[in-house]
C-alpha positions in Angstrom: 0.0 0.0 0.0 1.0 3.4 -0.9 1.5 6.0 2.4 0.6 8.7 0.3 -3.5 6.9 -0.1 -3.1 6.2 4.0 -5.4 8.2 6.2 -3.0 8.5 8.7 -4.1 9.0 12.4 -1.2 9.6 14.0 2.1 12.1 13.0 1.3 12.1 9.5 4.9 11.2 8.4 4.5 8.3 6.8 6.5 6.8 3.9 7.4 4.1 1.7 7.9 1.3 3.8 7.1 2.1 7.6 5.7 -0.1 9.6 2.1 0.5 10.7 -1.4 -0.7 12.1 -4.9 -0.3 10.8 -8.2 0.3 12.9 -10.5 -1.8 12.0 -13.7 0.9 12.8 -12.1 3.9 11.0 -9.3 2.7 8.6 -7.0 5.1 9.9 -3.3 4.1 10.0 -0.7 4.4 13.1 2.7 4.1 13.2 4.0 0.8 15.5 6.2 3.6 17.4 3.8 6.5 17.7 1.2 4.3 19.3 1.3 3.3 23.1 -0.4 0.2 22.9 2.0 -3.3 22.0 0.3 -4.5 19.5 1.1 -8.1 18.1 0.4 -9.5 14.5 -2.0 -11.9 15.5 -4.3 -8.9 16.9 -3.8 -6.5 14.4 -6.7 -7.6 12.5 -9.4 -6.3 15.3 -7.1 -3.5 16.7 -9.0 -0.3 17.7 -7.2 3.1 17.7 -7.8 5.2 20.4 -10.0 7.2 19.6 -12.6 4.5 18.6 -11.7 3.0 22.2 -13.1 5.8 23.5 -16.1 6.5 21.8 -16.6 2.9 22.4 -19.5 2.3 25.5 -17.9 0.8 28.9 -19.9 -1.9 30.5 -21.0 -1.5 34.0 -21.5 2.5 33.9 -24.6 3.0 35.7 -24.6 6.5 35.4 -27.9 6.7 32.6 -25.6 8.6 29.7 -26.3 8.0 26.6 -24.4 5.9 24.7 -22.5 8.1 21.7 -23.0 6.0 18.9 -27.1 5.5 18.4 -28.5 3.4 16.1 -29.7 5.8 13.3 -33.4 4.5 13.5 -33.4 4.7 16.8 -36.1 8.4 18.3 -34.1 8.6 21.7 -30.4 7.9 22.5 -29.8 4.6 23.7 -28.6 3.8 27.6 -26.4 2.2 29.1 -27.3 -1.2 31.1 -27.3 -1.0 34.9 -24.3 -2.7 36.9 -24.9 -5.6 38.3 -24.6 -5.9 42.2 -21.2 -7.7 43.3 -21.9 -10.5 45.1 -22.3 -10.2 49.1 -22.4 -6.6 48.3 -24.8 -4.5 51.1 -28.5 -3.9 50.1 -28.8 -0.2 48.3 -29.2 2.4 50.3 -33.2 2.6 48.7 -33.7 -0.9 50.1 -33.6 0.1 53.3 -36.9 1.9 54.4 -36.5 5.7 55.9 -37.5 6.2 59.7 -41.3 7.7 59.8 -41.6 11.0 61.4 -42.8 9.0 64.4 -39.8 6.8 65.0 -37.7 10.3 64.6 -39.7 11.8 67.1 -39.3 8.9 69.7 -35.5 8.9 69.1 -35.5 12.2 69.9 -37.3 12.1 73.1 -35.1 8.9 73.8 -32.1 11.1 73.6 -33.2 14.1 75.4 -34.0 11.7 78.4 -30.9 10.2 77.9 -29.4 13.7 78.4 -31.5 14.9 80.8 -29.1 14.3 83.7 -26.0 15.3 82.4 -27.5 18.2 81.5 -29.0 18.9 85.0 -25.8 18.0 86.6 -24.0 20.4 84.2 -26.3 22.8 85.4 -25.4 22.3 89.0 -22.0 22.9 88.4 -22.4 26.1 86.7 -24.9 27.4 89.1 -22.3 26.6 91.8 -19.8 29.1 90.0 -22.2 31.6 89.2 -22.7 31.8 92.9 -19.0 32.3 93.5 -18.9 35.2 90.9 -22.1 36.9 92.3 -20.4 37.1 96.2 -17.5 38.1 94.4 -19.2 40.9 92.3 -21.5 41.6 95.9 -18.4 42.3 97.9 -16.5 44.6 95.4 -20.0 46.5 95.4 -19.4 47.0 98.9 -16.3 47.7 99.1 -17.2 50.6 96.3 -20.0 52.0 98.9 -17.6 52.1 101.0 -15.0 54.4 100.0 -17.8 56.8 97.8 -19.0 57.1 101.8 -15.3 57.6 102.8 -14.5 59.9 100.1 -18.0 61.8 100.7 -17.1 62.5 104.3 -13.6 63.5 102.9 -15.5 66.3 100.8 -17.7 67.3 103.4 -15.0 67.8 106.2 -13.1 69.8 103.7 -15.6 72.1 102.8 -16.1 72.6 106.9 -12.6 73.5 106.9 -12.8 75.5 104.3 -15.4 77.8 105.8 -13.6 77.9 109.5 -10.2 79.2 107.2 -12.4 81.8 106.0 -13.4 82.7 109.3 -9.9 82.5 110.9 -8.9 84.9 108.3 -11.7 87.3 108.9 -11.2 86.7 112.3 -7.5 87.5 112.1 -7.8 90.7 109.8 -10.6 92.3 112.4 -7.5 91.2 115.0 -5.3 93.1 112.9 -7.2 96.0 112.5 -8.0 96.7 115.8 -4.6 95.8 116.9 -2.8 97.9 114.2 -5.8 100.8 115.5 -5.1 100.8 118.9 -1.1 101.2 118.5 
């Protein structure tokens, strides 16, 4: 055969001579050396290129795509088949039957009961601190009334001594007026 009449599907170089394969679903040519796959006489006469691998269906998809190539009479594309279940495999998840809103409400209560105590006991322990931190808080509050009332006094005592240095002073200038008079 004549490389220049070759379809080829691979580098295009082809000559005289080379060594190549032929897919049997497209008739396109590879070289022995561009292609990945080892390829021996005896199954060159089915060999698939790559391409038509891939465009060819897998078995056991169960994923309801539709199949590339269609048969041309065909109104809707067709599907692929569903996978079988392995053997000793588990039951599907749709096999086993959903809890009624009943059964969700008695586990719920089951739980809470369940709970219950920890939760009151929790409680306990929290309330035992809280105590702690409100005689804590309670004595810092007193502690506050009591120096406002110290410093209160404070003012109050000043402001008496205030007004007896204003009287020692008028006090002292009448003294020093009558004294400075009389001399």
């Amino acid at each position: 055969m004549e490389s220049s009449s070759l379809h080829w599907g691979c580098c295009v170089l082809g000559k005289d001579g080379d060594e190549f394969i032929k897919c049997c679903h497209c008739s396109k040519v590879f070289h022995r050396d561009c292609i990945i796959d080892v390829v021996d006489d005896s199954e060159s006469d089915g060999w698939s290129c790559p391409l038509c691998r891939s465009l060819k269906p897998r078995r056991g998809n169960n994923d309801e795509t539709a199949i590339s190539k269609k048969p041309q009479n065909a109104k809707q594309p067709s599907k692929r088949n569903p996978k079988r279940p392995a053997r000793a495999s588990p039951e599907p998840a749709s096999a086993i039957p959903s809890p009624s809103n009943e059964d969700i409400r008695n586990i719920i209560r089951t739980e809470v009961r369940n709970l219950l105590p920890e939760l009151t006991k929790s409680m306990t322990v929290v309330n035992t601190e809280l105590k702690s931190i409100r005689d804590e808080i309670q004595s810092f509050k007193d502690s506050l009334d009591f120096m406002n009332r110290q410093y209160e006094d404070i003012i109050k005592e000043q402001k008496r001594n205030a007004e007896m240095m204003n009287i020692l002073k008028d006090n002292n200038l009448d003294c020093t007026r009558t004294n400075c008079s009389t001399e």
